[in-house]
Backbone as JSON Lines, residues from 0, in Angstrom:
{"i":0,"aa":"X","n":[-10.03,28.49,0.8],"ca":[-9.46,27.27,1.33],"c":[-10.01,26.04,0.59]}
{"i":1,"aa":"X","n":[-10.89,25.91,0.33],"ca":[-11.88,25.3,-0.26],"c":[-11.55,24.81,-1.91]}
{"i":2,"aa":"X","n":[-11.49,25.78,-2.33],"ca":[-11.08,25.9,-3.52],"c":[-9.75,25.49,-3.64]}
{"i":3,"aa":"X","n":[-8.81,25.81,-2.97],"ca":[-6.84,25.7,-3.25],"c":[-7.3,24.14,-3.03]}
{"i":4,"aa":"X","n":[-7.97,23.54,-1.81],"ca":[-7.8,22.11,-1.87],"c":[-8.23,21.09,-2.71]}
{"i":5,"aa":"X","n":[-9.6,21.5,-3.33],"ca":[-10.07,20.85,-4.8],"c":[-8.68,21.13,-6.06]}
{"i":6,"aa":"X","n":[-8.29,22.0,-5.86],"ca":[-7.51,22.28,-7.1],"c":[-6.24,21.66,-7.09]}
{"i":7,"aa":"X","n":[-5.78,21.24,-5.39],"ca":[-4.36,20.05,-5.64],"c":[-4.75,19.24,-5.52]}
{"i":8,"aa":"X","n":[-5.96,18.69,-5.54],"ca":[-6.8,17.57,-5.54],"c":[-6.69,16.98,-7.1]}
{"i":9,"aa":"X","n":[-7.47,17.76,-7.49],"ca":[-7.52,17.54,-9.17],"c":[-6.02,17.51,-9.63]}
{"i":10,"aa":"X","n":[-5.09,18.26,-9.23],"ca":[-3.64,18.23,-9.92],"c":[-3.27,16.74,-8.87]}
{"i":11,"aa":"X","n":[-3.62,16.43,-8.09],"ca":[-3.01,15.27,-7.84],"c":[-3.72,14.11,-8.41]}
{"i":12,"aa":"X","n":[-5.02,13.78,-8.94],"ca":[-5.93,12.96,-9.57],"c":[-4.93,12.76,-10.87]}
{"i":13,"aa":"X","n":[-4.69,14.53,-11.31],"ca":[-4.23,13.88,-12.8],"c":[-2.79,12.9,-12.49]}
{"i":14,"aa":"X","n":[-1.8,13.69,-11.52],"ca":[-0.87,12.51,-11.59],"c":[-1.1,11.16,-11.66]}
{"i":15,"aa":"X","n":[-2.18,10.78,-11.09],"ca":[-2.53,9.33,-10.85],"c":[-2.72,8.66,-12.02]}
{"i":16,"aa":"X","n":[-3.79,9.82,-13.05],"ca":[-4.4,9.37,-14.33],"c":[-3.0,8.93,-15.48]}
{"i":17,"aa":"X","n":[-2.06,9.89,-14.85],"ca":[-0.9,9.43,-16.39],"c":[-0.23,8.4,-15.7]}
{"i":18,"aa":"X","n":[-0.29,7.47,-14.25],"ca":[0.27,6.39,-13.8],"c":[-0.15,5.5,-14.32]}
{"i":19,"aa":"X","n":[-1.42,5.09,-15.13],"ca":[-2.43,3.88,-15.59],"c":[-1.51,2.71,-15.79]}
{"i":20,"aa":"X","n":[-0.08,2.62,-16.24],"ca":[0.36,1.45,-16.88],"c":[0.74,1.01,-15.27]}
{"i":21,"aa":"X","n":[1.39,1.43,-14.29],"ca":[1.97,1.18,-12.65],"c":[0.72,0.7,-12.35]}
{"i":22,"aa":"X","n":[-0.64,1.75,-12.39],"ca":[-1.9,0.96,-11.3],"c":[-2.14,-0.49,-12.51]}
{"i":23,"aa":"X","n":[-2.11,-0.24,-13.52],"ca":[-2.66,-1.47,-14.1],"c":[-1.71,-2.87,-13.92]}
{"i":24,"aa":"X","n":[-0.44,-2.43,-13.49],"ca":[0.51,-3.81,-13.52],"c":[0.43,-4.4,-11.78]}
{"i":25,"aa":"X","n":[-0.01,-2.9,-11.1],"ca":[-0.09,-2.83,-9.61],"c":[-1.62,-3.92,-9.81]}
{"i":26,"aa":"X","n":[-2.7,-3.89,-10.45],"ca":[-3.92,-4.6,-10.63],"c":[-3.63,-6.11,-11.08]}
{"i":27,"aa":"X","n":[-2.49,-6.35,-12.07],"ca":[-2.45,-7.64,-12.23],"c":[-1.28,-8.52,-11.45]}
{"i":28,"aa":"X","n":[-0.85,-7.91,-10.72],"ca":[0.58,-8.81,-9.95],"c":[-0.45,-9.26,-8.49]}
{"i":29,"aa":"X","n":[-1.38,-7.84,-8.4],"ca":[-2.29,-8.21,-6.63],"c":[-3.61,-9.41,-7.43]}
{"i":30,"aa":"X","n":[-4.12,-9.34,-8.89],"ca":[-4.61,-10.75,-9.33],"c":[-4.21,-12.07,-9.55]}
{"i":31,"aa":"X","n":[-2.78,-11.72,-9.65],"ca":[-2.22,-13.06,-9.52],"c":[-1.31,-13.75,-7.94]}
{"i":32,"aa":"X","n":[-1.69,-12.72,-7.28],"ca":[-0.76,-13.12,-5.67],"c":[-2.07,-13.92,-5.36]}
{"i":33,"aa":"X","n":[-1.6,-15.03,-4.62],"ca":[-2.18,-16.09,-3.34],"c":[-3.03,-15.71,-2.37]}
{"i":34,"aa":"X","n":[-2.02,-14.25,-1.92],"ca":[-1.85,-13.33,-0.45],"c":[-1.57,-11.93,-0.72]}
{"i":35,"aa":"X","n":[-2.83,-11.66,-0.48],"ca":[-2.0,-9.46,-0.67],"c":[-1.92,-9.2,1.18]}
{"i":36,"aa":"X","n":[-0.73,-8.58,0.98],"ca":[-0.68,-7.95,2.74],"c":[-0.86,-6.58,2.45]}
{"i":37,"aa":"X","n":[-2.06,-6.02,3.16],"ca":[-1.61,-4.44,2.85],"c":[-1.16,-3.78,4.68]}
{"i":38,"aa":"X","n":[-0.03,-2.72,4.13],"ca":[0.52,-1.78,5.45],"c":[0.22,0.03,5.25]}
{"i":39,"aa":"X","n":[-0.05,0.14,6.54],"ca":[0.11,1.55,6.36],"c":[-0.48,2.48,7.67]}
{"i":40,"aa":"X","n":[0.06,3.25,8.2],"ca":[-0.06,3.8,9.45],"c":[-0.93,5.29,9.58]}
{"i":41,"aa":"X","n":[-1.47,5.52,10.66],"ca":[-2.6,6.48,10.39],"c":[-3.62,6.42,9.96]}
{"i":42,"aa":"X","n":[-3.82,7.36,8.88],"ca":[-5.08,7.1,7.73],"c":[-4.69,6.1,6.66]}
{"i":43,"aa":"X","n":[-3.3,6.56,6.38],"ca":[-2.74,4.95,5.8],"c":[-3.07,3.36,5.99]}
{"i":44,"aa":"X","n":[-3.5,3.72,7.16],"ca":[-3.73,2.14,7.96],"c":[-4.96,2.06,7.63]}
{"i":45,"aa":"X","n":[-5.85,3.07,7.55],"ca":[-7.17,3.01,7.37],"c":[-7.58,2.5,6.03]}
{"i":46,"aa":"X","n":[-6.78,2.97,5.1],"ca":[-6.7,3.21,3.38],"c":[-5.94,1.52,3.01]}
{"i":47,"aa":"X","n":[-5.69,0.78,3.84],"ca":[-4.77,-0.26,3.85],"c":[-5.98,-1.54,3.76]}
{"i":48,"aa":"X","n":[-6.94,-0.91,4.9],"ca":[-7.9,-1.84,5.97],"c":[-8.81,-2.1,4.68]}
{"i":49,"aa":"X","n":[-9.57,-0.44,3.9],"ca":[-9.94,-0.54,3.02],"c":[-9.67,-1.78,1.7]}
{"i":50,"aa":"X","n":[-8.34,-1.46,1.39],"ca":[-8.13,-1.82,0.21],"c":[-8.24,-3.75,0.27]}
{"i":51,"aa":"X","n":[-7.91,-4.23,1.64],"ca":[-7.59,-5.15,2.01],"c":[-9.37,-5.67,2.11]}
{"i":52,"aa":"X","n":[-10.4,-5.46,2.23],"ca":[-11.61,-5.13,2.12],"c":[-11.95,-5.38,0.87]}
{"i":53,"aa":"X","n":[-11.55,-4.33,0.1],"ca":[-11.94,-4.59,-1.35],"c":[-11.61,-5.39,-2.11]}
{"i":54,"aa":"X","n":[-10.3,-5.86,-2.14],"ca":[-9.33,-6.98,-2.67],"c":[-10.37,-8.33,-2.64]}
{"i":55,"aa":"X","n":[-10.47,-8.82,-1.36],"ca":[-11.65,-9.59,-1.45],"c":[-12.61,-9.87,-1.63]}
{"i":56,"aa":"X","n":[-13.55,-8.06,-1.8],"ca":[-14.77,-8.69,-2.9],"c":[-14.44,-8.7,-3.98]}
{"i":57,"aa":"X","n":[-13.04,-8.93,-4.69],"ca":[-12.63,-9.1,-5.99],"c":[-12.48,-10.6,-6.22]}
{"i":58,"aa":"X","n":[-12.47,-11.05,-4.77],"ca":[-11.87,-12.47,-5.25],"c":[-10.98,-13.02,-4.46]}
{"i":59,"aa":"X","n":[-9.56,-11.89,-4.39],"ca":[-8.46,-11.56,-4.0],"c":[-8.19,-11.97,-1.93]}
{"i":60,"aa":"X","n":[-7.33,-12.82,-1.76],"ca":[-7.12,-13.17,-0.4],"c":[-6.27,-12.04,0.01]}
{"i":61,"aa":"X","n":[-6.68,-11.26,0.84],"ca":[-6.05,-9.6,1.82],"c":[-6.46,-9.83,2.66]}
{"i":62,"aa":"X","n":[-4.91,-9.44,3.23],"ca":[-5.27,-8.87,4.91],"c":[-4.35,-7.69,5.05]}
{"i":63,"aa":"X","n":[-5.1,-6.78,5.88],"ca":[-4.69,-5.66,6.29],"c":[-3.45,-5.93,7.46]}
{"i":64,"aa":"X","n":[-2.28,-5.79,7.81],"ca":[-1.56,-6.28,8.6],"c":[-1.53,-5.22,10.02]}
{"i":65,"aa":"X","n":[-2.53,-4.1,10.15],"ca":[-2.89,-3.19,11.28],"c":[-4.34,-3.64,11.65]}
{"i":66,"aa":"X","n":[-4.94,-4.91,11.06],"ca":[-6.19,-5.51,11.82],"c":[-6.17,-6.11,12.88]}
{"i":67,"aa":"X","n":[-5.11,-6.9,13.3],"ca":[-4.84,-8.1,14.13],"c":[-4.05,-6.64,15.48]}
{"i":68,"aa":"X","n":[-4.56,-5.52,16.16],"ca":[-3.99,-4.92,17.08],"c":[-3.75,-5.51,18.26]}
{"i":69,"aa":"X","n":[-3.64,-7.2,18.52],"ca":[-3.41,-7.81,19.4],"c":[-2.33,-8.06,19.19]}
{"i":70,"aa":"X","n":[-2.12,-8.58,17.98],"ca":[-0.91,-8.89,17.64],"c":[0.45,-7.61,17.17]}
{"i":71,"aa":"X","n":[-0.2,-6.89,16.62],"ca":[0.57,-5.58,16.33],"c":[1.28,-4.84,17.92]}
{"i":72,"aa":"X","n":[0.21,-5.22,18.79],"ca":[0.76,-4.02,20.23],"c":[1.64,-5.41,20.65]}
{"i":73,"aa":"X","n":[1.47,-6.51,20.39],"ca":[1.98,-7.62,21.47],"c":[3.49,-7.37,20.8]}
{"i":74,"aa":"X","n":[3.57,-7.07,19.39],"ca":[5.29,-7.17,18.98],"c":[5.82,-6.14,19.21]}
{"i":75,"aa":"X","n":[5.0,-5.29,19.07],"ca":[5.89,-3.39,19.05],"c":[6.01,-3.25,21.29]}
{"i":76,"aa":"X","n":[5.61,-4.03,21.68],"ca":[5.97,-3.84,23.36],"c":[6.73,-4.77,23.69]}
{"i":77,"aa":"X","n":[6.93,-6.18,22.49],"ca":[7.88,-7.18,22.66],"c":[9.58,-6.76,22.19]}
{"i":78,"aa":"X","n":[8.75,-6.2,21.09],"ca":[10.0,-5.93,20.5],"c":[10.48,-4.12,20.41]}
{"i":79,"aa":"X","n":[9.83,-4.29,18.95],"ca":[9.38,-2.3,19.18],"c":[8.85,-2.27,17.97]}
{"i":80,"aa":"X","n":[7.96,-0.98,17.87],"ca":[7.15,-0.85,17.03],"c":[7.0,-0.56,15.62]}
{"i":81,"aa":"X","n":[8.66,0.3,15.97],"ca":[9.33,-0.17,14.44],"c":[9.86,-1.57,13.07]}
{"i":82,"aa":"X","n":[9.86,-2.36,14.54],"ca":[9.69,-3.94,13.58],"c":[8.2,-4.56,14.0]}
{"i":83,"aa":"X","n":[7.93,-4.18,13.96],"ca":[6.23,-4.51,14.46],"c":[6.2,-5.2,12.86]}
{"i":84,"aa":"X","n":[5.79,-4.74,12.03],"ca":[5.25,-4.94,10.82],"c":[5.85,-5.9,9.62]}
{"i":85,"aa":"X","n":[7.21,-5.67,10.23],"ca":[8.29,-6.35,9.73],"c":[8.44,-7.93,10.0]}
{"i":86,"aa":"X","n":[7.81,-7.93,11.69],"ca":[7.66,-9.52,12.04],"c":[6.0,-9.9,11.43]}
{"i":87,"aa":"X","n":[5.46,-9.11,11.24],"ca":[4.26,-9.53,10.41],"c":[4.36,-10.23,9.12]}
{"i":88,"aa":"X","n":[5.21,-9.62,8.48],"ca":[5.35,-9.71,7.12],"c":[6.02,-10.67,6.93]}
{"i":89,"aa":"X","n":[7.16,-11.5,7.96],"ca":[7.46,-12.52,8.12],"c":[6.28,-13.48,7.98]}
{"i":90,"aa":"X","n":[5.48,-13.15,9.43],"ca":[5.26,-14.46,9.8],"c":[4.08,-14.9,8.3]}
{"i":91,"aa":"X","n":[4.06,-13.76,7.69],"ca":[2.43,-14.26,6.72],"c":[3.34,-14.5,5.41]}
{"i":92,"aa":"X","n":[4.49,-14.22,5.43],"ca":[5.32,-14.84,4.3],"c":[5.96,-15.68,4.42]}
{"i":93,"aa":"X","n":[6.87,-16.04,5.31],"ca":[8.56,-16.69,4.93],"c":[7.41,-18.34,4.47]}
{"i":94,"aa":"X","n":[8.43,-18.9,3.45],"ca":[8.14,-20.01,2.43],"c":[7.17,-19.86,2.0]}
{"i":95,"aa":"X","n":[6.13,-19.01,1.76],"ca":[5.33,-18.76,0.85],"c":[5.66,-18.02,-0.18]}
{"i":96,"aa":"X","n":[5.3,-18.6,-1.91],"ca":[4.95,-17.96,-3.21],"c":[3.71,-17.24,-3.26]}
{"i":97,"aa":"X","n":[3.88,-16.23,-4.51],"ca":[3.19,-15.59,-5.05],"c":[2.1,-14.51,-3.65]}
{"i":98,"aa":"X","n":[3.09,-13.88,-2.91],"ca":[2.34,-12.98,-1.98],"c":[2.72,-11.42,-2.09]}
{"i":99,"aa":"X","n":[2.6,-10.66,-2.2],"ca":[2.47,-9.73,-2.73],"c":[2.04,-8.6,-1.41]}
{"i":100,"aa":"X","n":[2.73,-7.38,-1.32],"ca":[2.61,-6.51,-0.35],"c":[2.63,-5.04,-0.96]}
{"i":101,"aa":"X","n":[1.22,-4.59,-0.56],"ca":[1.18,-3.07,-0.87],"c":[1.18,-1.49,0.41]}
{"i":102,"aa":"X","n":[2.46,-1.08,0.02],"ca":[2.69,-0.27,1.63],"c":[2.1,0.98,1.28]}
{"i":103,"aa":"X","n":[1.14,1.22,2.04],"ca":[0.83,2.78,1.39],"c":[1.0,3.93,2.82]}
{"i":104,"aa":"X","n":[1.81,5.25,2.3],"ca":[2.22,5.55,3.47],"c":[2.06,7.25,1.72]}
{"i":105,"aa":"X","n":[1.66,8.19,3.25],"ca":[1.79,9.77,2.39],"c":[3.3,10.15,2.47]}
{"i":106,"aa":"X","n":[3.92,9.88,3.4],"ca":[5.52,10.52,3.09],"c":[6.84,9.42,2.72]}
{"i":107,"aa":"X","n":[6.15,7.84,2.72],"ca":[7.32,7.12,2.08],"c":[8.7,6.82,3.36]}
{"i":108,"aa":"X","n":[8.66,7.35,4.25],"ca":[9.76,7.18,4.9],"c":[9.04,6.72,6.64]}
{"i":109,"aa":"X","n":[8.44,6.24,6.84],"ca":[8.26,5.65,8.21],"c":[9.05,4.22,8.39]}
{"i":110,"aa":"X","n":[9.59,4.59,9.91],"ca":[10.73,3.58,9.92],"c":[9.88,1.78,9.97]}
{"i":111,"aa":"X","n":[8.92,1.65,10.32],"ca":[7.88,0.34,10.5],"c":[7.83,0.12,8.98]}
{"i":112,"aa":"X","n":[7.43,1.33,8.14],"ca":[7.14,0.85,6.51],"c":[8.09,0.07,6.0]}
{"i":113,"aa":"X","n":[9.15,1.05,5.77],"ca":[10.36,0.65,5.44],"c":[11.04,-0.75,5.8]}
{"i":114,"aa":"X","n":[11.41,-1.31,7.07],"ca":[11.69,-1.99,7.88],"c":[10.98,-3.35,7.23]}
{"i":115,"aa":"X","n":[9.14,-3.19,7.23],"ca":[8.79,-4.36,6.66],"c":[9.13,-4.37,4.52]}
{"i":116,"aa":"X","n":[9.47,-3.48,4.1],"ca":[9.57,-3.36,2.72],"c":[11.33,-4.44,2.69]}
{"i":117,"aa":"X","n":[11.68,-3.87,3.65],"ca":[13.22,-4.5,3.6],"c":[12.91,-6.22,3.9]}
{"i":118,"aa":"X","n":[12.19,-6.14,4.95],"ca":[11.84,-8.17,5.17],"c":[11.68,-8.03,3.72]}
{"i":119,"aa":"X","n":[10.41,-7.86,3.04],"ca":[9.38,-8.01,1.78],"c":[10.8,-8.08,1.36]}
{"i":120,"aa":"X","n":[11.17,-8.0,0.62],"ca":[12.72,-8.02,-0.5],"c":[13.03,-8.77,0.44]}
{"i":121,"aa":"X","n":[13.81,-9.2,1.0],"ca":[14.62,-10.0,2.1],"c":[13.91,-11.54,1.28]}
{"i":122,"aa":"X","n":[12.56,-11.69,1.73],"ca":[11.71,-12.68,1.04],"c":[11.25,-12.78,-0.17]}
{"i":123,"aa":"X","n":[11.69,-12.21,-1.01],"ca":[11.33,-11.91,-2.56],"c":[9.54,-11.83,-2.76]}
{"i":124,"aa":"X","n":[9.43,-10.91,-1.58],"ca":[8.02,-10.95,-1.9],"c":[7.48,-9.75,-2.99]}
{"i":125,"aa":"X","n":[6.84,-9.25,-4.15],"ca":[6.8,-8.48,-5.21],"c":[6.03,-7.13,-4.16]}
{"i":126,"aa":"X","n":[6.93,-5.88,-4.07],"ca":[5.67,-5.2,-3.59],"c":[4.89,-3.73,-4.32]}
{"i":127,"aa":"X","n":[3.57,-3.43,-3.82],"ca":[3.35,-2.0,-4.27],"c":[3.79,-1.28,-3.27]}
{"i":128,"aa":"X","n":[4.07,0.19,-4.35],"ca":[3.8,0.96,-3.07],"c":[2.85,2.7,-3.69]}
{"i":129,"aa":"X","n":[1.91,3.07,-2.63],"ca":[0.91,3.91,-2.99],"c":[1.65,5.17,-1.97]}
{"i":130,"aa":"X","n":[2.38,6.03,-2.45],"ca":[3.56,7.03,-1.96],"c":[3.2,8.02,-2.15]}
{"i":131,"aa":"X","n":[3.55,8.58,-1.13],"ca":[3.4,10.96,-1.66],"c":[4.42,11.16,-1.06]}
{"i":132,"aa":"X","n":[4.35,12.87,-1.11],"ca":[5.86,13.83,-0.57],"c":[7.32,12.9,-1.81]}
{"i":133,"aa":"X","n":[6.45,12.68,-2.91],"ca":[7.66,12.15,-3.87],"c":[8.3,10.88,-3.45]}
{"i":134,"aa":"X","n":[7.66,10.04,-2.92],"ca":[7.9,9.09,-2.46],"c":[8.92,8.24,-1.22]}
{"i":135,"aa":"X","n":[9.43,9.13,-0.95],"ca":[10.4,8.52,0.41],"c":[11.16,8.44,-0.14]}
{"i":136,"aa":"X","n":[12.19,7.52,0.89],"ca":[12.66,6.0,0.88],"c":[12.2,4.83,0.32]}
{"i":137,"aa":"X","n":[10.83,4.45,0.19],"ca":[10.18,3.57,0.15],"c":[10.2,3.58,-1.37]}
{"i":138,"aa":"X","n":[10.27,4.46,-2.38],"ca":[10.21,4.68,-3.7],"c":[10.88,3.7,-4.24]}
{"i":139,"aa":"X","n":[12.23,3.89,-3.3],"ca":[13.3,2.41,-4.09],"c":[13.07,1.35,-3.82]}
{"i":140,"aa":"X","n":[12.33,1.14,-3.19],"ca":[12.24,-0.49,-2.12],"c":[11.3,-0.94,-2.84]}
{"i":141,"aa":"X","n":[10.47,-0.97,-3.37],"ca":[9.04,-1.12,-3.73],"c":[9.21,-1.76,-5.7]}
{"i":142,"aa":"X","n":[8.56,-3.18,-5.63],"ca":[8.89,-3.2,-7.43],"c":[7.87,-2.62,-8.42]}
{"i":143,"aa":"X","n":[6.27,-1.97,-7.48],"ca":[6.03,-0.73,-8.25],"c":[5.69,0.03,-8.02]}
{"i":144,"aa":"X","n":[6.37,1.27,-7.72],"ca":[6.11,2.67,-7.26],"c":[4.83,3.21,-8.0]}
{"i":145,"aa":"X","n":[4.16,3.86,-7.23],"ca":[2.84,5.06,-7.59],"c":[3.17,6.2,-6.56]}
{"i":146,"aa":"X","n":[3.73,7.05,-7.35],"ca":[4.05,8.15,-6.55],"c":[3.63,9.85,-6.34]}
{"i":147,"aa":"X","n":[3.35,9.8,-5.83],"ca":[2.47,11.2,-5.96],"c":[3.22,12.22,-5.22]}
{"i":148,"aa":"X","n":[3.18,13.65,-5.84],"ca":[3.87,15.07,-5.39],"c":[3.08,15.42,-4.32]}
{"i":149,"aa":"X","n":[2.5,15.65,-3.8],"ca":[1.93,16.17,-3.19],"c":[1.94,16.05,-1.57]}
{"i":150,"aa":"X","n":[2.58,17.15,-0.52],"ca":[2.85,17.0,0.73],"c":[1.91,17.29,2.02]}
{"i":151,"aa":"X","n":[0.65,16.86,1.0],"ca":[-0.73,17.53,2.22],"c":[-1.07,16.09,2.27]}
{"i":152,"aa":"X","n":[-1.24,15.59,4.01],"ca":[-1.67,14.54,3.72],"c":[-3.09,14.1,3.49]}
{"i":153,"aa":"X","n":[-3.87,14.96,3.51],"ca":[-5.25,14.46,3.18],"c":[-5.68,14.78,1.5]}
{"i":154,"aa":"X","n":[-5.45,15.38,0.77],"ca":[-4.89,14.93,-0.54],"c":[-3.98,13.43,-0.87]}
{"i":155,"aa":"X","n":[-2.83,13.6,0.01],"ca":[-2.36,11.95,-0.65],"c":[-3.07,11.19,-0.54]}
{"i":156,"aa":"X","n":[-3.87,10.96,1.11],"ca":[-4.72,9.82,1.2],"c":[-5.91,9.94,0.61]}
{"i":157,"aa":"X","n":[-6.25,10.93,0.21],"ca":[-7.48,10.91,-0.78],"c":[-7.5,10.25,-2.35]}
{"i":158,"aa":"X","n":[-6.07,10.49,-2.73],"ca":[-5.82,10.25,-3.92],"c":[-5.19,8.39,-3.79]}
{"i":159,"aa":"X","n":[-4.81,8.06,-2.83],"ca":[-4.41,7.07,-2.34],"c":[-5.94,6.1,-2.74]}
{"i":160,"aa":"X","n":[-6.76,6.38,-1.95],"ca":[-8.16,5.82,-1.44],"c":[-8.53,5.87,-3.42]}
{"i":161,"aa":"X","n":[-8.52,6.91,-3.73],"ca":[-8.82,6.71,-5.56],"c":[-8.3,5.59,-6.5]}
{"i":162,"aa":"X","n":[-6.89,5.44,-6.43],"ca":[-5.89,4.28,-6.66],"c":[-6.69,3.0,-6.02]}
{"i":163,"aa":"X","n":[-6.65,2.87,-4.4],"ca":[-7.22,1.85,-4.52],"c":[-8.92,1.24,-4.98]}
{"i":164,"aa":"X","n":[-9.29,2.05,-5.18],"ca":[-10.86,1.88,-6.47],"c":[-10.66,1.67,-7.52]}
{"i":165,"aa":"X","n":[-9.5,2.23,-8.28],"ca":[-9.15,1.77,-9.43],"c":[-8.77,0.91,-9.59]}
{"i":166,"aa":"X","n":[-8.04,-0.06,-8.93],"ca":[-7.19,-1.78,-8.36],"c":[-8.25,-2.58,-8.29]}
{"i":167,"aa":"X","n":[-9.16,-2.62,-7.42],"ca":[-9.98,-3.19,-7.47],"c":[-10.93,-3.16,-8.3]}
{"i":168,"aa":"X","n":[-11.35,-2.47,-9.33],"ca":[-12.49,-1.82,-10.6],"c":[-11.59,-2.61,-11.67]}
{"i":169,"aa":"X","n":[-10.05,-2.49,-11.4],"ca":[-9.19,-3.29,-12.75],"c":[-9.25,-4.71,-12.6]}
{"i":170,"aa":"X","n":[-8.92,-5.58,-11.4],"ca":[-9.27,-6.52,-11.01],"c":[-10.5,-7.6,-11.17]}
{"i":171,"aa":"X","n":[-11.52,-6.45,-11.34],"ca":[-12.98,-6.78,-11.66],"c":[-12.69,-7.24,-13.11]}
{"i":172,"aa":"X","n":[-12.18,-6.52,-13.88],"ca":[-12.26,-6.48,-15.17],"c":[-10.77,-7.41,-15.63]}
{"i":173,"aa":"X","n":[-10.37,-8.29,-15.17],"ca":[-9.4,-9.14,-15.08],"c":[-7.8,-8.55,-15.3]}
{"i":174,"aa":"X","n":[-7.6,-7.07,-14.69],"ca":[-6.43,-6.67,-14.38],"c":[-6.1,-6.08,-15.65]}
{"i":175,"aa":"X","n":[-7.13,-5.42,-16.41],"ca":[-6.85,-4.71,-17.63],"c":[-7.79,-3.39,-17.26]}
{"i":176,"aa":"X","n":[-7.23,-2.4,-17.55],"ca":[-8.33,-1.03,-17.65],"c":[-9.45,-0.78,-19.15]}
């Protein structure tokens, strides 16, 4: 067991490794945004909280948009929880430039992801997206896909959590590898 999971581990690392030009353009569009919003549900959310964390000891103004759970339960019981994220992404965008949204989700198709990817375009906001199970839905929505094969989710989010070390490590180094 042990072994099969290191080994789609490593086959999912390498996908990541031949993505370098996506994470590196994914490194300089989140150095030049104002505002990074990061989304993502589950461990996603966790991997979101992270990155949104790291972004800022880069420099970088992030917020995780599953931090504020006052505000997240107050819209998804106002409204529903599927636009939960979507009125987020509003409220930290509409008339703002240069903000930038990275959705990271292992199967690409959650209706909350999606939903806020559609505002994000709606608002011409530029987004990432950090994807597995071949990326969803969300593959198309997104202006730069990182997409990974792989349908185990603790592999995606592992390999997810790698990506975002590398964003922030590129960032350090002024959005060049």
């Amino acid at each position: 067991m042990i072994s099969l999971y290191l080994k789609e581990l490593l086959n999912t690392l390498e996908e990541v490794r031949v993505q370098d030009k996506a994470i590196e353009q994914a490194a300089g569009i989140l150095l030049e945004s104002e505002l990074v919003l990061t989304i993502g549900n589950g461990g996603s959310a966790s991997t979101a909280q992270h990155l949104a964390q790291g972004l800022c000891n880069t420099g970088v103004k992030a917020i995780s948009l599953t931090d504020n759970t006052s505000l997240l339960t107050a819209i998804s019981n106002d409204e529903s929880y599927q636009e939960a994220l979507e009125w987020i992404v509003r409220l930290f965008s509409e008339g703002k430039s240069k903000v930038a949204i990275v959705a990271i989700s292992a199967s690409g198709d959650s209706t909350n992801i999606i939903n806020a990817l559609m505002e994000a375009g709606r608002l011409n906001v530029t987004s990432i997206g950090l994807l597995g199970f071949r990326g969803g839905k969300a593959a198309t929505m997104v202006t730069v896909p990182i997409i990974l094969s792989s349908k185990n989710y603790g592999i995606v989010e592992d390999a997810h959590l790698t990506i975002c070390h590398l964003i922030c490590n590129l960032i350090n180094n002024g959005g060049k590898g």
